[in-house]
KEKE-3310 file (N, C-alpha, C; in steps of 0.2 Angstrom, whole numbers, plus 5000, padded with zeros to 4 digits):
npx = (4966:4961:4952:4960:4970:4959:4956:4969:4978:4981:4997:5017:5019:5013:5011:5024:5026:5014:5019:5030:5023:5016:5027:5031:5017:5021:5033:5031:5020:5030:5038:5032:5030:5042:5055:5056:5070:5083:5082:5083:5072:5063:5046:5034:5036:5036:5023:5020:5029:5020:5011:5015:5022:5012:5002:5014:5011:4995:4996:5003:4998:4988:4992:4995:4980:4966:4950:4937:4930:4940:4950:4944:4942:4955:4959:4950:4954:4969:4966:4962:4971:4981:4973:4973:4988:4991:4981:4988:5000:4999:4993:5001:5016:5030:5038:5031:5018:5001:4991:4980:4980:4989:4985:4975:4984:4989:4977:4974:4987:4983:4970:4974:4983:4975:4969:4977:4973:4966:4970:4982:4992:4990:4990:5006:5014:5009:5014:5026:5030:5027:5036)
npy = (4961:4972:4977:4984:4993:5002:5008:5012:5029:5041:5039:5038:5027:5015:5000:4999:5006:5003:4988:4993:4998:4984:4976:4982:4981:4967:4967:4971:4962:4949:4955:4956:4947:4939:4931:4943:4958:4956:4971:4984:4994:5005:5002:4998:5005:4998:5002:5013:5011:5003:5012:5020:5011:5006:5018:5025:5011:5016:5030:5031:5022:5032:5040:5032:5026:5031:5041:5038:5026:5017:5021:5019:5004:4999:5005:4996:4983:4985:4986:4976:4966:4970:4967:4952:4948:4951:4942:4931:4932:4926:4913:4908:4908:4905:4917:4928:4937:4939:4956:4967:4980:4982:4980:4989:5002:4999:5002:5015:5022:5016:5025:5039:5040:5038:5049:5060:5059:5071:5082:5093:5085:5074:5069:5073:5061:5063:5075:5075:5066:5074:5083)
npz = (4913:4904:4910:4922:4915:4910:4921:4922:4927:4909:4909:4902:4904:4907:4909:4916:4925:4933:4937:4945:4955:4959:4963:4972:4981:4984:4992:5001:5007:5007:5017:5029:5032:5033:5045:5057:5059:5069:5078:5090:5093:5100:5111:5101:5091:5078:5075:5066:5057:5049:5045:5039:5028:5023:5018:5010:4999:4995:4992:4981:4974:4970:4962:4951:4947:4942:4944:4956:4959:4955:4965:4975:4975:4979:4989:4997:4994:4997:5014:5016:5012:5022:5033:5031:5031:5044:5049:5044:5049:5059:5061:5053:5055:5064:5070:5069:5076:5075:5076:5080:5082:5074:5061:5061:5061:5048:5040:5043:5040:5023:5022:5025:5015:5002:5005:4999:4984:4986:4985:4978:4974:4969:4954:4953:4946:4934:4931:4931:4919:4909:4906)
capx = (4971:4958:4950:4965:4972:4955:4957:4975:4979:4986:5005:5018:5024:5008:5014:5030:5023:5008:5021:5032:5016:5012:5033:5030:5014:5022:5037:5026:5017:5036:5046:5028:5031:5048:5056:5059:5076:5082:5081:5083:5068:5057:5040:5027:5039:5031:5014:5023:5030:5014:5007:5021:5022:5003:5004:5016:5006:4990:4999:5007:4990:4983:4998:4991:4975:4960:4943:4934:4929:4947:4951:4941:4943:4963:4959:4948:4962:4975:4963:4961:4979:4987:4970:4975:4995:4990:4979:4994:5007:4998:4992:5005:5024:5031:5040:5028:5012:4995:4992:4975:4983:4994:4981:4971:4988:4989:4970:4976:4989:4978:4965:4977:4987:4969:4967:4981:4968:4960:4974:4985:4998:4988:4994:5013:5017:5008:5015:5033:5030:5024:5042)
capy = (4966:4976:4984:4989:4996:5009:5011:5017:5035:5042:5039:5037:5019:5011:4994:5000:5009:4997:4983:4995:4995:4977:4974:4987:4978:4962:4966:4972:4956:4947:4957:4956:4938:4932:4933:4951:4958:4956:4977:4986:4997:5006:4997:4998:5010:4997:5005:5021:5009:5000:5015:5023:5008:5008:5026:5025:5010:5023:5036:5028:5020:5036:5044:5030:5025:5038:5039:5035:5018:5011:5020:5013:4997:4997:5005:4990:4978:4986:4984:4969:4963:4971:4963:4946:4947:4952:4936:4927:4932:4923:4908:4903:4908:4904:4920:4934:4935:4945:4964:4969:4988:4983:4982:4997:5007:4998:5005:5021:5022:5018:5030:5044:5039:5041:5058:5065:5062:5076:5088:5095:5080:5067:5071:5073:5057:5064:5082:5074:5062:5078:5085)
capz = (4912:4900:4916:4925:4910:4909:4928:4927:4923:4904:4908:4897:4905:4911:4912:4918:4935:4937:4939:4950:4963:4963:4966:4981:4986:4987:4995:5010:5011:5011:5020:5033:5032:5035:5052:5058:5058:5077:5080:5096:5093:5106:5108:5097:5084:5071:5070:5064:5051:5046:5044:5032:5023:5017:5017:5002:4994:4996:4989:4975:4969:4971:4957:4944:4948:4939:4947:4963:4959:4954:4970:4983:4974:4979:4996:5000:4993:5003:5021:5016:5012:5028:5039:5030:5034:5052:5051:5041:5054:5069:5058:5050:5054:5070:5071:5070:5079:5073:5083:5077:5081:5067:5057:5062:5056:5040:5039:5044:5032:5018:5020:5022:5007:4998:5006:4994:4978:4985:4983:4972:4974:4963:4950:4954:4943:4926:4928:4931:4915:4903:4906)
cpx = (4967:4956:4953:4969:4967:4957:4965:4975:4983:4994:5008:5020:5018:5011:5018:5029:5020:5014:5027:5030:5016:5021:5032:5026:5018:5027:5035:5026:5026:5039:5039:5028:5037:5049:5059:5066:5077:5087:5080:5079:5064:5049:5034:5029:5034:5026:5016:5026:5025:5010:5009:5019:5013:5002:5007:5012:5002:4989:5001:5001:4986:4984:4997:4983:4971:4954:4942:4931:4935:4951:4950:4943:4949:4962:4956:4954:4965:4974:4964:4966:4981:4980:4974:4983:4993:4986:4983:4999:5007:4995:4997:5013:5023:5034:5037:5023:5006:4995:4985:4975:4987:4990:4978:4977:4989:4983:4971:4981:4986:4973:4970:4982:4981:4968:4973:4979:4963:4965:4978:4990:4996:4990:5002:5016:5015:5011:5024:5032:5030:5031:5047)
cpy = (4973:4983:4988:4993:5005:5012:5017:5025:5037:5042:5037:5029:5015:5006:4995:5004:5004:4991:4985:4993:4991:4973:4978:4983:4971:4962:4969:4967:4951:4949:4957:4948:4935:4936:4941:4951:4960:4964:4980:4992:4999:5001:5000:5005:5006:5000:5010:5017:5005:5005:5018:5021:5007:5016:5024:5020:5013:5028:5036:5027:5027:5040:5035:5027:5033:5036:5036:5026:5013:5013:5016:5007:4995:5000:4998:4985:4979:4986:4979:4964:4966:4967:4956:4946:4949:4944:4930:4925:4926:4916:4903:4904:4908:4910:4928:4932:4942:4950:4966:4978:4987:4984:4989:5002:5005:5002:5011:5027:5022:5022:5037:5044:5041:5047:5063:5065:5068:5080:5088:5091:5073:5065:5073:5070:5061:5070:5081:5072:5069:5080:5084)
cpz = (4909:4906:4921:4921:4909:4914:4928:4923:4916:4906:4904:4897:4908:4915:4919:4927:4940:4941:4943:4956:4964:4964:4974:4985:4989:4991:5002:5011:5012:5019:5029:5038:5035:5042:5052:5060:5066:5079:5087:5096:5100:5104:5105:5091:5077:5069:5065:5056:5048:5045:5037:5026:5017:5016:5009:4998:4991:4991:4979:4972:4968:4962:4950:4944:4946:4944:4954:4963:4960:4960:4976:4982:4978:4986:5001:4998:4996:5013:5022:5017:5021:5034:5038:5030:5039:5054:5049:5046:5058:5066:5056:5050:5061:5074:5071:5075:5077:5078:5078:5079:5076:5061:5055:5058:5050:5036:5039:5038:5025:5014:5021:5017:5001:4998:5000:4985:4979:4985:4978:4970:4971:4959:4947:4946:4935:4925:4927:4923:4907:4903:4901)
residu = (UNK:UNK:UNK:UNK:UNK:UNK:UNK:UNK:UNK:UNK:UNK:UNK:UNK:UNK:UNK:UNK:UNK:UNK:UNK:UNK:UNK:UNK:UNK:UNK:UNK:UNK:UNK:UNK:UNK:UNK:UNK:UNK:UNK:UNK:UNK:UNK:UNK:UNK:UNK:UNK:UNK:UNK:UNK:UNK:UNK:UNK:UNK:UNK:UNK:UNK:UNK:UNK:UNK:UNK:UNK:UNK:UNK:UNK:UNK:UNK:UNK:UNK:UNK:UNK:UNK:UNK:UNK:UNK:UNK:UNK:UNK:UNK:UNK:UNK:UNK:UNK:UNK:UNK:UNK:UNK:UNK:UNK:UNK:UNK:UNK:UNK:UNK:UNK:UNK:UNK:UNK:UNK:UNK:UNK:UNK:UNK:UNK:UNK:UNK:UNK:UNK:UNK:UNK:UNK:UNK:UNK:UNK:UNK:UNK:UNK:UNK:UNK:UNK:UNK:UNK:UNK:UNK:UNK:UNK:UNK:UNK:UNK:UNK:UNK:UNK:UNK:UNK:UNK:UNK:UNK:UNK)
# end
């Protein structure tokens, strides 16, 4: 916890964000997991929400996370996580099944959620919290 602790940014809530994120991340990997909700969507609307959804992870990590190291670290996590629920789906429930374009948008997602530590929007959450 020592190293994730240096990793995160001066906030006034550490704990209390960090443990936001990893309710987010994991409600990804659920809600990726159980059976889909029986939706009369156009076809392939999901990538658009596989993309979103790592998007705001991305983003979110970006708004506590300091530095390039502790980020890359959380972008490879988050490729990693959305390749292995794409590999999860098709292994092991009966009711999804893996899309290795699903991935790719989770991938896509990720890295443009990254892209917002290079602009003026990284720091949203610290200049809220100074208030």
């Amino acid at each position: 916890m020592a190293a994730v602790s240096t990793a995160l940014k001066p906030l006034r809530h550490p704990r209390f964000w960090l443990g936001l994120w990893c309710a987010a991340v994991l409600a990804v990997i659920v809600v990726c997991l159980i059976p889909p909700p029986p939706l009369d969507l156009p076809q392939n609307s999901d990538k658009l929400e596989h993309l979103l959804a790592y998007f705001i992870l991305s983003a979110s990590a970006v708004q506590l996370f300091g530095g390039r190291r502790a980020l890359c670290r959380v972008a490879v996590g988050l490729i990693v996580m959305g390749v292995g629920i794409e590999w999860a789906q098709g292994a092991l429930t009966a009711t999804r099944m893996a899309d290795p374009v699903d991935a790719l948008a989770n991938a896509s997602g990720v890295l443009i959620g990254m892209l917002t530590a290079l602009t003026p929007l990284r720091d949203v959450l610290l200049r809220l919290q100074r208030r």
